[in-house]
N, CA, C and O of each residue as an XYZ file, in Angstrom:
252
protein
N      38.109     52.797     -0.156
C      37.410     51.555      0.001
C      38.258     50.444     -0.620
O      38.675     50.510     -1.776
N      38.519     49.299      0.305
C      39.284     48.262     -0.492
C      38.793     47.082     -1.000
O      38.054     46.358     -0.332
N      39.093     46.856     -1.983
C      38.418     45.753     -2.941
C      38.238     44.491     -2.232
O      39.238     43.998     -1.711
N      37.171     43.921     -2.139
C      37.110     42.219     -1.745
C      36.510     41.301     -2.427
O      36.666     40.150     -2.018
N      35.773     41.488     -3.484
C      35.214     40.996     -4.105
C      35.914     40.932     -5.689
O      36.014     41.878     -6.469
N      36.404     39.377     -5.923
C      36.950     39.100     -6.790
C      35.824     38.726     -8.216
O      34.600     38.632     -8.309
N      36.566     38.636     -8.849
C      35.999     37.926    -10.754
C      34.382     37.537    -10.436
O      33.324     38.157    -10.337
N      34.925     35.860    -10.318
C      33.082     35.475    -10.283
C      32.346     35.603     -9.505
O      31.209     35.258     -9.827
N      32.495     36.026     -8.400
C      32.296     36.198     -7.271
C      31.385     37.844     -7.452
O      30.312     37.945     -6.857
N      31.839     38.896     -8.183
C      31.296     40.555     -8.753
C      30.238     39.713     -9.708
O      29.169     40.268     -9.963
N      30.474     38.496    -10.203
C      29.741     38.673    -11.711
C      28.237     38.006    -11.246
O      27.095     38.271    -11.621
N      28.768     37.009    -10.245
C      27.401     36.448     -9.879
C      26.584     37.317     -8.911
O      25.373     37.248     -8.697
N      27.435     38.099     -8.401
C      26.451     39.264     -7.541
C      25.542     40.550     -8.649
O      24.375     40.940     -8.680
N      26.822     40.897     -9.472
C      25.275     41.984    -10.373
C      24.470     40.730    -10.820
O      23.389     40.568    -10.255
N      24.829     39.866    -11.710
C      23.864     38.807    -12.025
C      22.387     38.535    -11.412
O      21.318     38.354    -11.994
N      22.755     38.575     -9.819
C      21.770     38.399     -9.066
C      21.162     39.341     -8.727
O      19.963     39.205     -8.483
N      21.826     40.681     -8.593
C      21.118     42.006     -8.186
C      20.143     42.200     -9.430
O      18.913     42.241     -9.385
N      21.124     42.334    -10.773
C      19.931     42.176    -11.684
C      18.672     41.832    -11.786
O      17.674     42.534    -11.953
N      18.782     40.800    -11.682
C      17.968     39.672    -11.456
C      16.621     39.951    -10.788
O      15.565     40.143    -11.391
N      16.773     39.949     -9.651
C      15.747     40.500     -8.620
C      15.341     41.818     -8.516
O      14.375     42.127     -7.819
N      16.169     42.854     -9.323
C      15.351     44.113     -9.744
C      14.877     44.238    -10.866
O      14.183     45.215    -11.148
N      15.199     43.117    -11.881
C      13.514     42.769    -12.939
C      12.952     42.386    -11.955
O      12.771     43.317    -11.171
N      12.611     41.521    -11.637
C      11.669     40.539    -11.288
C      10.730     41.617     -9.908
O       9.522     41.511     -9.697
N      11.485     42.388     -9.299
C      10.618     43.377     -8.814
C      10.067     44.299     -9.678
O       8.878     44.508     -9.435
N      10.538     44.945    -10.639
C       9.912     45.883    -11.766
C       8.871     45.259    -12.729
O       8.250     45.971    -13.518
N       8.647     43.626    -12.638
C       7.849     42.946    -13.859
C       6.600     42.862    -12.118
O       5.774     41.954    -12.216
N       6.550     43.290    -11.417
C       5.516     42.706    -10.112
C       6.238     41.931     -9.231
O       5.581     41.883     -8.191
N       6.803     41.582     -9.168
C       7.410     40.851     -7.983
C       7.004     41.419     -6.532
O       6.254     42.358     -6.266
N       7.702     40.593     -5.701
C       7.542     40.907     -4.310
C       8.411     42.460     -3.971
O       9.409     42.885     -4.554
N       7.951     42.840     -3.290
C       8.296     44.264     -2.820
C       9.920     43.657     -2.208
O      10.775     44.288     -2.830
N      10.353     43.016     -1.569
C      11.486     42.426     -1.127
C      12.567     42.080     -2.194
O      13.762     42.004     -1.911
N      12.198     41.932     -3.103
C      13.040     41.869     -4.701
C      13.762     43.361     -4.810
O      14.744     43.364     -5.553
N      13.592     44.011     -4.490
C      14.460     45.517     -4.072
C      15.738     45.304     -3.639
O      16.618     46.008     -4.133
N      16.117     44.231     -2.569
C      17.190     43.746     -2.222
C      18.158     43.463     -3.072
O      19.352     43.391     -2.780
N      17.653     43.288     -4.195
C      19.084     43.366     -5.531
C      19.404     44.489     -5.534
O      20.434     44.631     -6.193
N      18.957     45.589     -5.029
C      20.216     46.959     -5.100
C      21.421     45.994     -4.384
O      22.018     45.228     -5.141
N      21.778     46.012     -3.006
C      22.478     45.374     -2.444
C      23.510     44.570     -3.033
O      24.674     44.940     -2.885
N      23.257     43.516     -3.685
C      24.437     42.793     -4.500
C      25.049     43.214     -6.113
O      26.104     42.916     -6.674
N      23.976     43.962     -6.509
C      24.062     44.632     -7.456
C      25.727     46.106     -7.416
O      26.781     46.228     -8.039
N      24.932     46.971     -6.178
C      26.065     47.544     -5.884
C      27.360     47.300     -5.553
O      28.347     47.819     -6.074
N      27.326     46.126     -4.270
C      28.604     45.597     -4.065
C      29.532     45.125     -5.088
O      30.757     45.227     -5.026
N      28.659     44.449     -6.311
C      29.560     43.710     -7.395
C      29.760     45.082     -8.297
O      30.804     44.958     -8.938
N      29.401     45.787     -8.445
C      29.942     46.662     -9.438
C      30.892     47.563     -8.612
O      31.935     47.828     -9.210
N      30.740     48.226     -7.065
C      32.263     48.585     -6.340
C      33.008     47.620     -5.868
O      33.883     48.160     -5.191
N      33.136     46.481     -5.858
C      34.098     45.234     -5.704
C      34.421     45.347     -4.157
O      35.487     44.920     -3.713
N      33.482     45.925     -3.371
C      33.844     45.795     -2.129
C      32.357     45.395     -1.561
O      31.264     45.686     -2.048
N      32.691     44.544     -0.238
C      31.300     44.297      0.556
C      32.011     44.519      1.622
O      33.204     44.309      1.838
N      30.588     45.279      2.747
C      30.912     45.841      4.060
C      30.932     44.154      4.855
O      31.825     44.022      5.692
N      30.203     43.176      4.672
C      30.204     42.566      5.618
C      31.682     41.245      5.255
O      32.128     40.294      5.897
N      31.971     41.775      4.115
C      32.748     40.601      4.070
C      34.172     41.098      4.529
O      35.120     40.352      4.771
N      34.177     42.808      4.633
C      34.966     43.495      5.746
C      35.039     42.866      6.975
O      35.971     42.351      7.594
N      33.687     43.039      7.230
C      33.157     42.642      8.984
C      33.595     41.250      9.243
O      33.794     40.909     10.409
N      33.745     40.516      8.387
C      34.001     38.847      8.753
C      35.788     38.242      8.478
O      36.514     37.276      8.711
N      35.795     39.727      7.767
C      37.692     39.254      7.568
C      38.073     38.657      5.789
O      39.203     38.568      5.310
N      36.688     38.303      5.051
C      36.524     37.613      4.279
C      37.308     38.755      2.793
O      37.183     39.979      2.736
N      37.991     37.963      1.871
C      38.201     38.492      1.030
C      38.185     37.229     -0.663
O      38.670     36.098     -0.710
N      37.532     37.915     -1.696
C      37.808     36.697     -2.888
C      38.681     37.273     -3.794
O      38.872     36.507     -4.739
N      39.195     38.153     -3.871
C      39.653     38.976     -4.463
C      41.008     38.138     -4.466
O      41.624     37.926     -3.422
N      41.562     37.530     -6.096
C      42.869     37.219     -5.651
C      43.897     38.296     -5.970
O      43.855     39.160     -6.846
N      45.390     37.892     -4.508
C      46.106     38.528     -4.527
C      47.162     39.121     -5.635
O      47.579     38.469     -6.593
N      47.503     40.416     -5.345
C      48.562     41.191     -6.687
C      49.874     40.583     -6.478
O      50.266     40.717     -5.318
N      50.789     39.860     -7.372
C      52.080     39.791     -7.043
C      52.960     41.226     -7.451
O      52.603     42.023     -8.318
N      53.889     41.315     -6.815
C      54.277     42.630     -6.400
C      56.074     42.426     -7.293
O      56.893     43.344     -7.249
């Protein structure tokens, strides 16, 4: 799996996955589950759709 998801970009996604899986565990909306989703992506540094779109934040390695 190749990395696309760079620095702030991982941090604001668990941030947010977090986020919305309190806020589903304190009662929230059943749809607050959806923080698995960004939650996971930011902690494996890859997203499928940002595959799908070509998209990468991840900055490049100099070699």
């Amino acid at each position: 799996m190749k990395t696309n998801v760079g620095g702030i970009d991982r941090v604001l996604r668990i941030v947010a996955g977090l986020g919305l899986i309190l806020w589903a565990l304190v009662g929230g909306p059943v749809w607050a589950w959806i923080g698995v989703v960004p939650l996971a992506t930011g902690l494996l540094g890859s997203c499928p759709a940002y595959s799908l779109l070509g998209m990468n934040t991840c900055p490049m390695k100099k070699s």
